[in-house]
C-alpha positions in Angstrom: -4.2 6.9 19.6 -5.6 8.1 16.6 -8.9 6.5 15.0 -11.0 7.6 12.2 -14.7 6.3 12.2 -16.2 8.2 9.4 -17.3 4.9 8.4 -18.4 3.6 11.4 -15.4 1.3 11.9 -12.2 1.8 13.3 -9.4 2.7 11.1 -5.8 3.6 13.3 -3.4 6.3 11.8 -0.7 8.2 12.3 1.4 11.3 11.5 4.8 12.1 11.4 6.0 15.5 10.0 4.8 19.2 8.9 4.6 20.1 5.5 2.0 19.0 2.5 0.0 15.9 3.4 1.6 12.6 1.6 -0.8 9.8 2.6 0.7 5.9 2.4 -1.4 2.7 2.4 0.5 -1.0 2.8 0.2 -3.9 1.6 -1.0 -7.5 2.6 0.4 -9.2 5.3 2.1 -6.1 6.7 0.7 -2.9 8.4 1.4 0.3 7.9 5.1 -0.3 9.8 6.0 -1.4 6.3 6.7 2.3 5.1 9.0 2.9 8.4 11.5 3.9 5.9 9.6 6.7 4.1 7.5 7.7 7.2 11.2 8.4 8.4 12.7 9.7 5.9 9.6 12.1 4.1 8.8 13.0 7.4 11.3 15.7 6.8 9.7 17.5 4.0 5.6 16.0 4.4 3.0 15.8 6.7 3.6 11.7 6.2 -0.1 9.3 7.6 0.0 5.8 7.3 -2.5 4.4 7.6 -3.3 0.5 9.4 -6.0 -0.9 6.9 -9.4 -2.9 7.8 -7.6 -6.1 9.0 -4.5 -4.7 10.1 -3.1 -3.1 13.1 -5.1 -1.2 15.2 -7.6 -1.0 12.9 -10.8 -3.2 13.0 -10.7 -6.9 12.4 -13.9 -7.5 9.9 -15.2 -11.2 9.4 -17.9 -9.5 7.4 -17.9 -8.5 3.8 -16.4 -5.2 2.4 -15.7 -3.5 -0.9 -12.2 -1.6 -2.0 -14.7 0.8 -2.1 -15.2 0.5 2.0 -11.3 1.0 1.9 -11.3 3.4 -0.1 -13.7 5.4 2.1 -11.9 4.7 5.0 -9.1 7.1 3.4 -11.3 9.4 2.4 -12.4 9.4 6.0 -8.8 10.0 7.6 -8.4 12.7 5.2 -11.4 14.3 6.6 -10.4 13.5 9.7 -7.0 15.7 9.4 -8.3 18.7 7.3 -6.9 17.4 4.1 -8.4 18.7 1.0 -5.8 17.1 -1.3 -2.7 15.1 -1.0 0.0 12.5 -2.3 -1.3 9.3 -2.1 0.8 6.2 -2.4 0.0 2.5 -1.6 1.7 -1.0 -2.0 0.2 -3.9 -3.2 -3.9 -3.8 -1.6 -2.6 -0.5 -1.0 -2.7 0.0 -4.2 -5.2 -0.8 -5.5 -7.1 1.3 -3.0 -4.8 4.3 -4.6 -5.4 3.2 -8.3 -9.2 3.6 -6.9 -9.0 6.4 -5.0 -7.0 8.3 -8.0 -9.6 7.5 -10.6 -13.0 7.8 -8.5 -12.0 11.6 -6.5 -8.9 12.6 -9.5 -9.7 16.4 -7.7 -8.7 15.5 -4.0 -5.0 13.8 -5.3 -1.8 15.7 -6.6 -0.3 12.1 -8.0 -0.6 8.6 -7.0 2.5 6.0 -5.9 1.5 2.6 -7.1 3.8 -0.3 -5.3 4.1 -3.7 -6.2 0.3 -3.1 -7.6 -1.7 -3.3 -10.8 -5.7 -2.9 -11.6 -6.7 -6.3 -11.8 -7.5 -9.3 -9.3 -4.5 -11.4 -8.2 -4.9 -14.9 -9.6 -3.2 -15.8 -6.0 -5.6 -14.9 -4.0 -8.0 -18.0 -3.3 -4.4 -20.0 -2.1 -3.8 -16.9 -0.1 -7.2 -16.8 1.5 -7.7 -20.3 1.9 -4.5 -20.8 3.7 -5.0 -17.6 6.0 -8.2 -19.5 7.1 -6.8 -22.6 7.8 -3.6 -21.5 9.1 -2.9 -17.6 10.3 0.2 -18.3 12.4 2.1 -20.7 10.0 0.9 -19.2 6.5 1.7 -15.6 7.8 5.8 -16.1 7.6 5.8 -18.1 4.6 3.4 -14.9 2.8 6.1 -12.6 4.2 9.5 -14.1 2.7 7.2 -14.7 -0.5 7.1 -11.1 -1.4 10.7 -10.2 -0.9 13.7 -11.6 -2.7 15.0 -14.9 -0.8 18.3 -12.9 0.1 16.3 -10.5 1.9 14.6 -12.7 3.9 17.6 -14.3 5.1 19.2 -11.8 5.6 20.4 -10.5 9.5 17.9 -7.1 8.5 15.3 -8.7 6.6 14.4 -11.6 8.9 14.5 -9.2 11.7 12.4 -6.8 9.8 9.6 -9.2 9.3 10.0 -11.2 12.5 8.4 -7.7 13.5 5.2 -8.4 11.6 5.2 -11.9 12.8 4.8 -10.5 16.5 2.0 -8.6 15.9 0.1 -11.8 15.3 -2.0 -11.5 18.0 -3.6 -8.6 17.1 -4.4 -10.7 13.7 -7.7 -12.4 13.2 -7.5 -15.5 9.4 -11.2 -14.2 8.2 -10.6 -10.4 8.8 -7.3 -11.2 6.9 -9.5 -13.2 4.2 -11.8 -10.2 3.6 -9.1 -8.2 2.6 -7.9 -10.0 -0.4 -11.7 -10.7 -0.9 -12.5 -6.6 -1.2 -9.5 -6.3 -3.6 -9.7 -9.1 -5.4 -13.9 -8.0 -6.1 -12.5 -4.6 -8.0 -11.3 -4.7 -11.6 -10.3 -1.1 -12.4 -8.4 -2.4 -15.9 -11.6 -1.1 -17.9 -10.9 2.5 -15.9 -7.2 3.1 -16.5 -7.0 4.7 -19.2 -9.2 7.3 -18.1 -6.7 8.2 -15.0 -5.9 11.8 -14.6 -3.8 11.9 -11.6 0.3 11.9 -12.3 0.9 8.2 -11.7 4.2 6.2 -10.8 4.1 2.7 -10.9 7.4 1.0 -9.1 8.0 -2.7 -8.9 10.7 -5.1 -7.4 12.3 -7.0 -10.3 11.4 -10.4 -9.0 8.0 -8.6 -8.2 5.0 -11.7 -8.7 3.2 -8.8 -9.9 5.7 -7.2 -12.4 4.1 -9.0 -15.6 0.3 -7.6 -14.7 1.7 -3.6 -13.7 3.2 -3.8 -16.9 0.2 -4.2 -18.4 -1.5 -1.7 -16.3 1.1 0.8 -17.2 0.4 0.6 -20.8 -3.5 2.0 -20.0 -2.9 4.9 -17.9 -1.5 8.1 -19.6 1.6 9.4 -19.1 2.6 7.1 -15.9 6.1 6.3 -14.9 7.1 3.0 -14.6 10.1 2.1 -12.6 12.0 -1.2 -11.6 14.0 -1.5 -8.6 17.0 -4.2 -9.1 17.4 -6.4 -6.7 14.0 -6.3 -4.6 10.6 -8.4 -4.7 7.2 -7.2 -4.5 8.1 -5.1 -1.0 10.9 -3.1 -2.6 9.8 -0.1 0.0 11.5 -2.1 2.8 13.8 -4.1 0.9 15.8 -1.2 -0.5 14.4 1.9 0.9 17.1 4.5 -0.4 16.4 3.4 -3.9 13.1 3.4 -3.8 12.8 7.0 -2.1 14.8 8.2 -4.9 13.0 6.8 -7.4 9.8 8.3 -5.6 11.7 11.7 -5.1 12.6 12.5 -8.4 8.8 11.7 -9.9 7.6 14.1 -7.6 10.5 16.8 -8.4 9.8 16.2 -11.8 6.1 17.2 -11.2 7.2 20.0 -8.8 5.8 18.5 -5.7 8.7 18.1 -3.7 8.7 20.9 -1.0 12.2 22.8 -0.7 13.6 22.9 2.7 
């Protein structure tokens, strides 16, 4: 299995593909199963890592303190890891904003920059979110699930057995470690910084996205971004509709002449 410990912790990857290196980052409660679709599908043109953030995964469980900038690093250290000078980087939710960070603190090492479900402020929701994972990690950790897709989605045949999955990688899961995570993002407000973004930037949210309001605003500051809305998806649309979302994703980067020909 494949661990980076530039930084002295674990941090799991993996790779799927040949071609240009297009590094994805998830979101809370997920891991980095949540891009199965892309990993799958951009496989066939990229040199696709995902990556299992502190918290998540394989990765290492931390009860202690962090920064985004700890996550950021821990990028920066697969990158290093694999030879990768500069890549795509995309990430939902957390994910993103270690990719908003990322893009604005090393603009040289990234072609463009895939925000999901994200924006450049703290999340109002994250003392309910961190409370309840400390009091409760088994019970809260559905309910956080079905809350960032739409309802139809989660009761759906696909959907519930989608993140069932997640929900039976519990054990690997530890509250605090969980805690921390929203804790490290939540500690970063890179609204000040967006307008200074040079990195190509697409910003794509569900329509029922709890976060659609706040990337709206974030899409006003940074220069020349895309902003997309996928119909019929929450703040997950990656998994919720993954062909729409891959095409949306698809023609930015054609549009920017970063989509390899076959």
């Amino acid at each position: 299995m494949p661990f980076s410990r530039a930084n002295g912790v674990d941090i799991w990857y993996e790779t799927a593909g040949d071609g240009p290196p297009l590094l994805l980052v998830h979101a809370n409660p997920f891991d980095h199963n949540l891009w199965m679709y892309q990993i799958a599908h951009f496989s066939t043109w990229f040199k696709v890592v995902s990556i299992d953030i502190r918290g998540y995964g394989r990765s290492v469980k931390m009860t202690t303190p962090y920064t985004l900038a700890d996550q950021s690093s821990d990028v920066l250290g697969v990158m290093k890891d694999l030879g990768i000078e500069r890549a795509i980087l995309g990430g939902c939710s957390v994910g993103s904003s270690i990719a908003l960070n990322l893009g604005l603190d090393h603009p040289d090492r990234f072609q463009a920059i895939i925000l999901v479900g994200g924006n450049s402020g703290p999340s109002e929701r994250a003392p309910l979110r961190i409370e309840n994972y400390r009091k409760d990690l088994r019970g809260y950790h559905i309910k956080h699930l079905k809350d960032l897709v739409r309802p139809e989605f989660a009761a759906s045949r696909l959907g519930a057995y989608l993140l069932d999955t997640f929900v039976e990688r519990q054990p690997r899961l530890v509250g605090e470690a969980i805690a921390n995570v929203f804790l490290a993002s939540n500690g970063t407000d890179n609204t000040p910084r967006a307008g200074s973004m040079r990195v190509p930037t697409l910003i794509v949210n569900g329509e029922s996205d709890n976060s659609l309001a706040a990337a709206k605003v974030t899409a006003q500051l940074i220069p020349g971004v895309v902003h997309k809305v996928l119909p019929g998806t929450g703040h997950a649309c990656c998994i919720e509709d993954p062909a729409g979302f891959d095409a949306l994703v698809i023609d930015f980067l054609k549009a920017r002449g970063l989509m390899p020909n076959l």
